[in-house]
N, C-alpha and C positions, 0 to 999 in steps of 0.2 A: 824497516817498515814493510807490512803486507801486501803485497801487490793487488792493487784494487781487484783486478780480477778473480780473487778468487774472495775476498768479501761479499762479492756479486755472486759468482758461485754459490757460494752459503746462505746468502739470502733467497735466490731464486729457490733451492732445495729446499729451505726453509717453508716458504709458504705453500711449497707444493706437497708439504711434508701429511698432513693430516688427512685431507682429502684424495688428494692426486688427482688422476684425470678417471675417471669410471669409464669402464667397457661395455656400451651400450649400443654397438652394432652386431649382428648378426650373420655368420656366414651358412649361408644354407645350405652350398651344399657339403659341409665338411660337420657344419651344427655344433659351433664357438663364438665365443663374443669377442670383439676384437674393441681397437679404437684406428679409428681413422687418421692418417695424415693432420686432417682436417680439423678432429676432435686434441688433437695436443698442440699445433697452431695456435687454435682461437683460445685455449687456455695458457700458454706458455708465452704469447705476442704482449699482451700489458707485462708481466712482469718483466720479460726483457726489455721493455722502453723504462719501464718503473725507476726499475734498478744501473740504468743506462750502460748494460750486457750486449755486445755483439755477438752473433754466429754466423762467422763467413765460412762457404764449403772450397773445398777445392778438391777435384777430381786427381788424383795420381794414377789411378790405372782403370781402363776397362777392357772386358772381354765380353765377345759378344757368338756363341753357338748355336747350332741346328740342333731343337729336339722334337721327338714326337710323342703327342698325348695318348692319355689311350685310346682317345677315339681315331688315332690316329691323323691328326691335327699339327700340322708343321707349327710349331714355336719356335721362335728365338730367344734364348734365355743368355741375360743380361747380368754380368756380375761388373759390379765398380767398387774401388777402393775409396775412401776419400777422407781428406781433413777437412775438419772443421776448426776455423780458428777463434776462439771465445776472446772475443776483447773486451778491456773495459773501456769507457769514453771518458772516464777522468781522467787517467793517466794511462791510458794504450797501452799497458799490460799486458801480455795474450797469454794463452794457456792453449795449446793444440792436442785435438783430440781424432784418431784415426777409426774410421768403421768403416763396414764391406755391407753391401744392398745387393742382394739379387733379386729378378723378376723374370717371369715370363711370361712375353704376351704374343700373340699374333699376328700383330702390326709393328707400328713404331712407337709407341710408350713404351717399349721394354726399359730403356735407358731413366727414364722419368721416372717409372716404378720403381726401379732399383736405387737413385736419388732420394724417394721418399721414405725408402725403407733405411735406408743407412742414416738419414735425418735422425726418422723416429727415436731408433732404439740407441743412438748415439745420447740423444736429449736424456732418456729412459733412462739410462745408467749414469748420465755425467749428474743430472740431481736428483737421483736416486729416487725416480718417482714411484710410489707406492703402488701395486699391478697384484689386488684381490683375486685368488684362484687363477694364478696366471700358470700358461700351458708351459710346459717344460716344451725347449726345443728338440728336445730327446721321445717324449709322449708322442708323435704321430711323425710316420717317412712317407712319402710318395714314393711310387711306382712309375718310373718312362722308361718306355720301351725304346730301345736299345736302334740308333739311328743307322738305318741301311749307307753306308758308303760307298761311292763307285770305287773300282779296284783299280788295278794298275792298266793303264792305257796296253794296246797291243805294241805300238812304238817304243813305250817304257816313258818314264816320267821326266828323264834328261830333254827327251824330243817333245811332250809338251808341252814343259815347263820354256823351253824356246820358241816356240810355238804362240802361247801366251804373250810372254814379252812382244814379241811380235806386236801382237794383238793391241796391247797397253800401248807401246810407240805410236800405234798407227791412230789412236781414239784422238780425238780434234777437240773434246770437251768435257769438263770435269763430268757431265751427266753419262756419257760415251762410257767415261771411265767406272763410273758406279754400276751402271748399267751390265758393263761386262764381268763385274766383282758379282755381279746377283747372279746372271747366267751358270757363274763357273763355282759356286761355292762349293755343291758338294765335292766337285773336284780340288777345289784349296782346300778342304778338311781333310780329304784323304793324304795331300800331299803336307799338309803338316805334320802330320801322323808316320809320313813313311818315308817321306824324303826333307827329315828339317831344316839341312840346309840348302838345300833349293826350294824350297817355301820362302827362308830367308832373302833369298837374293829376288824370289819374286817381288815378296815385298818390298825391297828396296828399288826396285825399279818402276812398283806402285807409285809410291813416296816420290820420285823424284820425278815420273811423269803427271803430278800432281801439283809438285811446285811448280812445270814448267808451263800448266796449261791455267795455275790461278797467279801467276806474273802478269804484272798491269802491262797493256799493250803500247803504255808509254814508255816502258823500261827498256822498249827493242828501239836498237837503235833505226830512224830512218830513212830509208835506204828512198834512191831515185825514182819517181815517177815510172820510167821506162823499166828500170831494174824491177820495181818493187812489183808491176803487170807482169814480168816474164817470171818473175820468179816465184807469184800468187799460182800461175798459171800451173807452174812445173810442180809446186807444194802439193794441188791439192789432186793433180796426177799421180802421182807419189804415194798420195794416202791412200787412193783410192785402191791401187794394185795392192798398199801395204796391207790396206784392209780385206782385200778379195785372198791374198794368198795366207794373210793369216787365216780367215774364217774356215778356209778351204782344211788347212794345218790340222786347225784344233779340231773340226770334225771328220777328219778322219782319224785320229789320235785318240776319240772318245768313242767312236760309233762299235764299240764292243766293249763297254764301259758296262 
């Protein structure tokens, strides 16, 4: 017997076979017609309830870089990998399908954008929907100017990249820790670039100063009244130098960057 899912398959493609969805938005400043997110949703949402068709996404990789426009305009361009898993609801069938979304924006939709677009054109070829006078991805390349990098510290990149950790140990909260990843990116771009495996090890001391500061504060065991004042007291002494002698570190380590 045929796996329901892909009788749903055939159907959905089916009806989307004669019309498809028309390209009836406008980009003005490149002057193409495009379809919206929005515009294969609101046509593609009844027949996947119709034909009782799931599309569940699942993200397997993202990457996320510094670029600049021409006008000179800091982006972050967003690339994700992801499956989507097409189930049927009569018999849980699945059929899994992989596509890649890039965006780039200014803010923080890059990631959103790049989820819309891997949706789109995942839907676009799995039923083969019909796309009148459609642009070749080959027809038109962009132009971004080429991102300035800081160079290698004067110290060398062994002593910032210690420096750093430093820095990560001493943050007291996951914002602390975001915060010092914005500060320091171009310097993480250069050093994944030139020093990969202590990029690596930075990272993983990202990663683990991130479990240990989103661990529930019930999971610590606790300690004495008396204990738990001397030792609050001595903790946040502690971070305070860790933090003065890191900040102290990394700018001198960069201030000829």
């Amino acid at each position: 017997m045929i796996p329901r899912v892909y009788c749903a398959i055939n159907a959905v493609a089916a009806a989307l076979a004669r019309d498809g969805i028309p390209k009836e938005r406008l980009n003005t400043r490149d002057d193409y017609l495009y379809r919206s997110i929005d515009d294969v949703l609101n046509r593609l949402a009844p027949l996947l309830a119709e034909h009782r068709l799931c599309i569940l996404p699942r993200v397997l990789d993202r990457e996320a870089v510094d670029r600049l426009s021409e006008d000179n305009e800091m982006l972050i361009n967003v690339s994700v990998r992801v499956a989507f898993d097409l189930v049927s609801a009569e018999d849980g069938s699945v059929h899994t399908l992989e596509a890649v979304g890039e965006a780039l924006d200014a803010g923080d939709k890059g990631t959103a954008k790049a989820m819309q677009s891997a949706y789109k054109y995942a839907v676009l070829q799995a039923f083969c929907v019909p796309v009148p006078a459609a642009e070749d991805a080959d027809a038109r390349s962009h132009r971004l100017k080429a991102l300035s990098l800081p160079t290698e510290p004067e110290l060398g990149w062994p002593q910032w990249a210690q420096g750093f950790e430093e820095a990560i140990r001493a943050c007291s909260a996951l914002d602390d820790l975001s915060h010092l990843q914005d500060e320091n990116r171009p310097s993480l771009s250069s050093l994944s670039r030139e020093q990969p495996q202590l990029y690596r090890r930075v990272g993983e001391a990202i990663a683990t100063r991130k479990r240990e500061l989103a661990r529930p504060v019930s999971a610590i065991t606790p300690a004495r009244r008396g204990d738990r004042a001397s030792s609050g007291t001595k903790a946040k002494a502690s971070a305070k130098r860790g933090r003065s002698s890191s900040a102290a570190k990394l700018k001198g380590s960069t201030a000829h960057v």
